[in-house]
C-alpha positions as CSV (number, residue, x, y, z in Angstrom):
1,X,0.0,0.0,0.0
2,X,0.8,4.0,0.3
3,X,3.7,5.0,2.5
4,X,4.4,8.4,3.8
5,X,5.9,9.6,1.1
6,X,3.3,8.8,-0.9
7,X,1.2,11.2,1.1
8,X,3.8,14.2,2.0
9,X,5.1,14.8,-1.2
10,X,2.4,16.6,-2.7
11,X,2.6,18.6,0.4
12,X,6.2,19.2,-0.2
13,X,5.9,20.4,-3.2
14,X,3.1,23.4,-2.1
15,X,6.2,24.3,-0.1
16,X,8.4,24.2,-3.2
17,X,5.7,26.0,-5.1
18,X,5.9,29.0,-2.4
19,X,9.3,29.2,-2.9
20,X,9.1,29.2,-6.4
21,X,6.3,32.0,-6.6
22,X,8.2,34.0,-4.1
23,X,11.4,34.4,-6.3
24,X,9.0,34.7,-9.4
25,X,7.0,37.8,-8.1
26,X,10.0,38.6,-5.5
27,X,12.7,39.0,-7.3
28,X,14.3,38.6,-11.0
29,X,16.5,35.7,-10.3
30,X,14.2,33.8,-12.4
31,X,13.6,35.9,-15.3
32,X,16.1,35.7,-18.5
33,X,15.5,39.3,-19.4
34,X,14.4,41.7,-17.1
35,X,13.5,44.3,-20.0
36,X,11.1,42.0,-20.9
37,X,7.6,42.2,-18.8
38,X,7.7,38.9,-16.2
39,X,4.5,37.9,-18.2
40,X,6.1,37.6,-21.4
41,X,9.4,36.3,-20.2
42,X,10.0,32.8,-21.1
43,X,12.0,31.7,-18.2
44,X,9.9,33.6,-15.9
45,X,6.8,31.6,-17.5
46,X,8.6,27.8,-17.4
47,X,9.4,28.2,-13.6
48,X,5.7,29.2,-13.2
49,X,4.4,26.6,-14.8
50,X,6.3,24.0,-12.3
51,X,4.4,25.9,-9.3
52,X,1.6,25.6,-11.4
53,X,2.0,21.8,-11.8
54,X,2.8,21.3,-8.2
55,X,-0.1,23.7,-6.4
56,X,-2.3,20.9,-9.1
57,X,-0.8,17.9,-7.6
58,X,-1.9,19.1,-4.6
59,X,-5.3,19.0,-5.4
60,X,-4.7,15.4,-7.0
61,X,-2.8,13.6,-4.4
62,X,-3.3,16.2,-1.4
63,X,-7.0,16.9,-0.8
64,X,-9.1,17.1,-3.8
65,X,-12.3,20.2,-4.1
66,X,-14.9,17.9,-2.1
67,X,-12.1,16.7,0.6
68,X,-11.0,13.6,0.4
69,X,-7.4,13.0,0.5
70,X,-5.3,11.5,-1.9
71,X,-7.9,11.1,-4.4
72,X,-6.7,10.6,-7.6
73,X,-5.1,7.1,-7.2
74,X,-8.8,5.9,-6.8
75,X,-10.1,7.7,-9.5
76,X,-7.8,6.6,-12.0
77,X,-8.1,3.1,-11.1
78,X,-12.0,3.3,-12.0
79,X,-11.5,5.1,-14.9
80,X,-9.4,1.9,-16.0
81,X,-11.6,-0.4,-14.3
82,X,-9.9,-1.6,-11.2
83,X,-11.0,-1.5,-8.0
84,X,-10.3,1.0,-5.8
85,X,-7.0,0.8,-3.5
86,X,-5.7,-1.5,-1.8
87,X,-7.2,-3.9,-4.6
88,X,-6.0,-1.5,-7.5
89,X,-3.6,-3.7,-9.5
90,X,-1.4,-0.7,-10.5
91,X,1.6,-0.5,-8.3
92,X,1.7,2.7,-5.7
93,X,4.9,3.9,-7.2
94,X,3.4,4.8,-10.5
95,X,2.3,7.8,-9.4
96,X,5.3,8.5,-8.0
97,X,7.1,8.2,-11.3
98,X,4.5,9.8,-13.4
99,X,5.0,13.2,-11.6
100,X,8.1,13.7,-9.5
101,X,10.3,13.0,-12.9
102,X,8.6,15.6,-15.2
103,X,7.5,18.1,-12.1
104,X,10.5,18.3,-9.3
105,X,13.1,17.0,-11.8
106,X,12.7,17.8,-15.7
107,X,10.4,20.8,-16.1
108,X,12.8,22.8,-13.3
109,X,16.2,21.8,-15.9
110,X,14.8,22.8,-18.9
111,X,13.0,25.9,-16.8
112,X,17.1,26.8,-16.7
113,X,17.8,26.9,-20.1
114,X,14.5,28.7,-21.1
115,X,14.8,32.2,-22.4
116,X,15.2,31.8,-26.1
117,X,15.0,27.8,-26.0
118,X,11.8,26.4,-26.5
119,X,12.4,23.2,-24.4
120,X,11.1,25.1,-21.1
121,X,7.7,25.9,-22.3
122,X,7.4,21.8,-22.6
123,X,5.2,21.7,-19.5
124,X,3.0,24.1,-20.3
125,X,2.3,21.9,-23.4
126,X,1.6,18.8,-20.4
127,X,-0.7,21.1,-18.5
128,X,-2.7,22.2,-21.6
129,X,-3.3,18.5,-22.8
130,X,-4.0,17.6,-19.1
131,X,-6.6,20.2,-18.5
132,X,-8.1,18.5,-21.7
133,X,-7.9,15.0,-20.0
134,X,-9.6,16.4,-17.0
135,X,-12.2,18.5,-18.3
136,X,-13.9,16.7,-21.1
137,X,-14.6,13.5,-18.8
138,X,-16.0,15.5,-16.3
139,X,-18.4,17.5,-18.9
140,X,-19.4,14.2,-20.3
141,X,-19.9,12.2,-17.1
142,X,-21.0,15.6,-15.3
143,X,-19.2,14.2,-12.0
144,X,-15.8,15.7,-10.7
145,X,-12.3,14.3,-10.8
146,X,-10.0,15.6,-8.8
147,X,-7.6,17.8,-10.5
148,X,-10.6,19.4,-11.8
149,X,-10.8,22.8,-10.1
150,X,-7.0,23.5,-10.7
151,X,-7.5,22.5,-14.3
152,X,-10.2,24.9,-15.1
153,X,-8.8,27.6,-13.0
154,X,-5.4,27.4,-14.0
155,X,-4.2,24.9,-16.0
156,X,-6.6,26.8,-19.0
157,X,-6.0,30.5,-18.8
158,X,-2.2,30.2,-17.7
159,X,-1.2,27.7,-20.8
160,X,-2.9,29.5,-23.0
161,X,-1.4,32.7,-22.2
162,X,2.1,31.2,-21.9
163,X,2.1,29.9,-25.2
164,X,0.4,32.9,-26.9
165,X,2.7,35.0,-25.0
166,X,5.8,33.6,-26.0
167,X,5.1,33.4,-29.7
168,X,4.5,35.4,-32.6
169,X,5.5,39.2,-32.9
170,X,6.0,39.7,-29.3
171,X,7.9,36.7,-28.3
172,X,10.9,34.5,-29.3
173,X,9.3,32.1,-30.9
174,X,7.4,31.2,-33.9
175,X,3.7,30.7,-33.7
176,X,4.3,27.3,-35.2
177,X,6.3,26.3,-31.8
178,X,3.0,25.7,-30.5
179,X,2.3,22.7,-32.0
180,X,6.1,20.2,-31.0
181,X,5.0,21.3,-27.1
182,X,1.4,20.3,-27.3
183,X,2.9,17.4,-29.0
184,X,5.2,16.4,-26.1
185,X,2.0,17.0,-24.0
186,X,0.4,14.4,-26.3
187,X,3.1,11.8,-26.4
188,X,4.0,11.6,-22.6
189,X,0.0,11.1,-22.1
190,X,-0.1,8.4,-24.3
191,X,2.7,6.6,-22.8
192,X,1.4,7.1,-19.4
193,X,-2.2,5.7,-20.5
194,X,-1.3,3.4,-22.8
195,X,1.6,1.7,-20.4
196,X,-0.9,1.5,-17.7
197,X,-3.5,-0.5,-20.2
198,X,-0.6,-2.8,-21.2
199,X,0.3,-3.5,-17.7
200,X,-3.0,-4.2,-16.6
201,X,-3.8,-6.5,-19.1
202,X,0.0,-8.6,-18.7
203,X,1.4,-7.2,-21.7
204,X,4.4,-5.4,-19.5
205,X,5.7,-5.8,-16.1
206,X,5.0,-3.7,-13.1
207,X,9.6,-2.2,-13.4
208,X,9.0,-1.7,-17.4
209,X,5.6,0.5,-16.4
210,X,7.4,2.5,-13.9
211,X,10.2,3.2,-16.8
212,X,8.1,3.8,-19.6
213,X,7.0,7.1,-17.3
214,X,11.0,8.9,-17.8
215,X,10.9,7.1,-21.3
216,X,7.8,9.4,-22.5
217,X,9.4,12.3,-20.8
218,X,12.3,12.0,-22.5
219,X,10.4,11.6,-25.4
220,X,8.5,14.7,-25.0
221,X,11.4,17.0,-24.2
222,X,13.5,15.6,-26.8
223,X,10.9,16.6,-29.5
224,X,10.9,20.6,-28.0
225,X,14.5,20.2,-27.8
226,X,14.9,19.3,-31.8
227,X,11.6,21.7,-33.0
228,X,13.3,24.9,-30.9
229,X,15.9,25.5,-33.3
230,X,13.6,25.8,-36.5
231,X,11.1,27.5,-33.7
232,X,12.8,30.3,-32.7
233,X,12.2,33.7,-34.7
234,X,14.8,35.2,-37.0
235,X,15.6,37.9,-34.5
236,X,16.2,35.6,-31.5
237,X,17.8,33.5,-33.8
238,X,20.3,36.2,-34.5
239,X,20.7,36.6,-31.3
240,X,21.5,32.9,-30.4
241,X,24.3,32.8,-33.0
């Protein structure tokens, strides 16, 4: 069953979260040009969008809208027709390697090297396909799943205006850099679901699931990585050479 981490580190990374929003709005430690307006700072935006990530985890693993703690275990499980924990056949530590790879370890690197590299607006392309994945079940089953609230209320408006922000006239990238980080948002879904179905059905074993998690991530960031060249605009371009 659960341990204690499983149930502190959602919790740990609120406090993580704080810290990161204080520096954001605090100081300019995390901004990669402070000429440029925080909200239209590429950097500034990728380090938001791990608070972002980790204030919805929070929701997800912490207490979810109607209160019950570490929700989302459970729910998934129905959704794939299991039986609620502790009868769940999906091993605990898949939820673990879902998330702290891609939220407390990935999205934070690449939040470094963001500024006039795509790769750090990668999670923002995760959080726009996720809000998808929680919003359209719950308008067509009309019941909540937790993640919901933080989905509609930020995961929407924030990706939207990170990637809007960043491209085009105003910012450093094509328009067209849109599409290779909804992509990655794509690909590491599809990993995560579709490893899940092949475990549960005995395709794949319990270690392989677990790995297919960084695998997808990998996959997803390497995609940014190799579109942000062709992405970027002639001017940033310049810039970069």
């Amino acid at each position: 069953m659960f341990g204690w981490f499983d149930y502190a580190w959602p919790w740990l990374g609120l406090c993580f979260a704080g810290v990161i929003v204080v520096l954001l709005f605090g100081t300019d430690l995390l901004r990669a040009d402070a000429r440029r307006p925080r909200w239209r700072d590429p950097r500034w935006l990728s380090f938001l969008s791990v608070a972002t990530y980790m204030l919805h985890n929070v929701e997800e693993y912490g207490i979810s809208a109607t209160g019950v703690a570490h929700a989302f275990p459970d729910s998934l499980c129905t959704v794939l027709g299991q039986p609620p924990y502790p009868d769940c056949a999906l091993p605990t530590a898949f939820f673990l390697f879902v998330n702290l790879p891609l939220v407390w370890v990935a999205a934070p690197l690449a939040a470094l090297f963001a500024g006039k590299r795509l790769i750090g607006l990668t999670l923002w392309g995760v959080i726009a396909i996720n809000a998808l994945v929680h919003i359209v079940p719950a308008i067509v089953s009309r019941e909540y799943d937790p993640g919901l609230l933080t989905a509609i209320l930020l995961f929407v408006p924030l990706s939207a205006w990170a990637l809007l922000a960043t491209t085009g006239r105003h910012g450093p990238f094509r328009r067209i850099a849109i599409l290779p980080v909804l992509l990655s948002g794509v690909i590491m879904h599809a990993v995560l679901a579709g490893s899940a179905l092949l475990f549960l059905r005995g395709a794949i074993t319990a270690p392989l699931l677990l790995a297919l998690q960084s695998i997808g991530i990998a996959l997803g960031y390497g995609l940014v990585s190799l579109a942000g060249r062709r992405a970027v605009t002639p001017k940033t371009h310049e810039a970069m050479t």
